[in-house]
C-alpha positions in Angstrom: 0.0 0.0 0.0 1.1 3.7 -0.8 1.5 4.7 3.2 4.1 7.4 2.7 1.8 10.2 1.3 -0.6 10.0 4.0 1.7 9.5 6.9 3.6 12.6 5.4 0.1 14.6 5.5 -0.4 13.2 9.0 2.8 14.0 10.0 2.6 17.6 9.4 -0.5 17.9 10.7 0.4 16.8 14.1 3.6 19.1 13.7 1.0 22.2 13.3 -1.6 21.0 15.5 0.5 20.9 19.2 -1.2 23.1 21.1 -4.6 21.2 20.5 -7.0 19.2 22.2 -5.9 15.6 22.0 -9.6 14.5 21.1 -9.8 17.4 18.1 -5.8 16.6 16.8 -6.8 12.9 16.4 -9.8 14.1 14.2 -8.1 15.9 12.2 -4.6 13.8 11.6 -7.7 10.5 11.1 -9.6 12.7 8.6 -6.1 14.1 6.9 -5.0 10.2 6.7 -8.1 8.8 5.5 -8.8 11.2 2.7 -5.2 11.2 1.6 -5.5 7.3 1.3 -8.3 7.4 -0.3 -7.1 9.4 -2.7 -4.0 7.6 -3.8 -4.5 4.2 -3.2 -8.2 4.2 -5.4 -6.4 5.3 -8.4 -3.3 2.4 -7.5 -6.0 -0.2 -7.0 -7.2 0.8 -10.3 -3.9 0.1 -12.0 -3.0 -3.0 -10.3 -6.3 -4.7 -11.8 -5.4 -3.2 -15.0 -3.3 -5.4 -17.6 -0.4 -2.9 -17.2 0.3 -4.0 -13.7 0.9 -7.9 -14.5 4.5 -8.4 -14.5 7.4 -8.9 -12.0 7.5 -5.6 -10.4 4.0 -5.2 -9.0 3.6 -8.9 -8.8 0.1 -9.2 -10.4 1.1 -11.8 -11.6 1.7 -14.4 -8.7 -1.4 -16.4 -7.9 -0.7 -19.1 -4.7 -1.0 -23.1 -5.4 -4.5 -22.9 -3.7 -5.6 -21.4 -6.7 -8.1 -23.3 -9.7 -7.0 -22.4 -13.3 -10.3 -21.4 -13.8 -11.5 -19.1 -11.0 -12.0 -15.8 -11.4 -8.7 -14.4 -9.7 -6.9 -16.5 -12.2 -9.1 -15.2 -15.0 -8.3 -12.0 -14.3 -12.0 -11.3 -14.2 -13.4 -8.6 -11.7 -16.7 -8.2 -10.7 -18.4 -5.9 -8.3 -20.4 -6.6 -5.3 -23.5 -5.7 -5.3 -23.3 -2.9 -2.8 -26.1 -0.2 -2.6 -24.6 3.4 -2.6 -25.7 3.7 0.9 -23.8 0.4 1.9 -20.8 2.1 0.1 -21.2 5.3 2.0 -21.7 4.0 5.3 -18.3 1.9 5.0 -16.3 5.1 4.0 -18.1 6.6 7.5 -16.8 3.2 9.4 -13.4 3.9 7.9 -13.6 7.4 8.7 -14.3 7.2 12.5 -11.8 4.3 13.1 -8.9 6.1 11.5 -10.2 9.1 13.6 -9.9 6.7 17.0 -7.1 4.7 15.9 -5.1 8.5 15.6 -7.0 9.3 19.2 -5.4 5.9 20.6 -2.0 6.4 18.7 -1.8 9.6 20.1 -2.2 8.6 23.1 0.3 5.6 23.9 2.4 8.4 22.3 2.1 10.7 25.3 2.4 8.0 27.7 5.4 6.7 25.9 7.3 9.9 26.7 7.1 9.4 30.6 9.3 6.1 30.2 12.8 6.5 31.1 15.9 4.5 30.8 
């Protein structure tokens, strides 16, 4: 996965947002990330399914020994799940709050990290 970009966003965030609440810097660090991911790594998981992506550098093209010659990840066939747009929408929210609380908790064990000494 493309991490660097939005840890780089994150990164400055948290450099810019010190003086904050810890509640409302986790917000915005789990909003920053999660938008930032979602912007790079739809248009990457676009490519990798694409044709241009089979060969030794992405690794598209190494399927496991579990895999049947004729299933669809073999194929190369993609279909889509029949998700309603609200099913869709209501994931990206999921996503959205846990990145939010995973910053919060991040955050955090940060803080009480600094309190160990040697």
């Amino acid at each position: 996965m493309l991490l660097l970009v939005p840890a780089f966003v994150t990164d400055l965030i948290l450099q810019r947002t010190g003086g904050w609440r810890p509640a409302l810097r986790a917000a915005a660090a789990g909003l920053a990330f999660f938008g930032v991911f979602l912007a790079v790594q739809w248009p990457f998981a676009n490519f990798l399914q694409s044709p241009l992506a089979r060969n030794e550098f992405f690794g598209a093209l190494n399927l496991d020994f579990s895999t049947r010659p004729n299933s669809p990840l073999a194929q190369y066939v993609f279909f889509y799940r029949e998700d309603t747009a609200a099913q869709f929408w209501r994931g990206l929210l999921i996503a959205a709050v846990m990145s939010c609380a995973m910053t919060w908790m991040g955050l955090h064990a940060g803080r009480a990290m600094r309190k160990i000494r040697r």
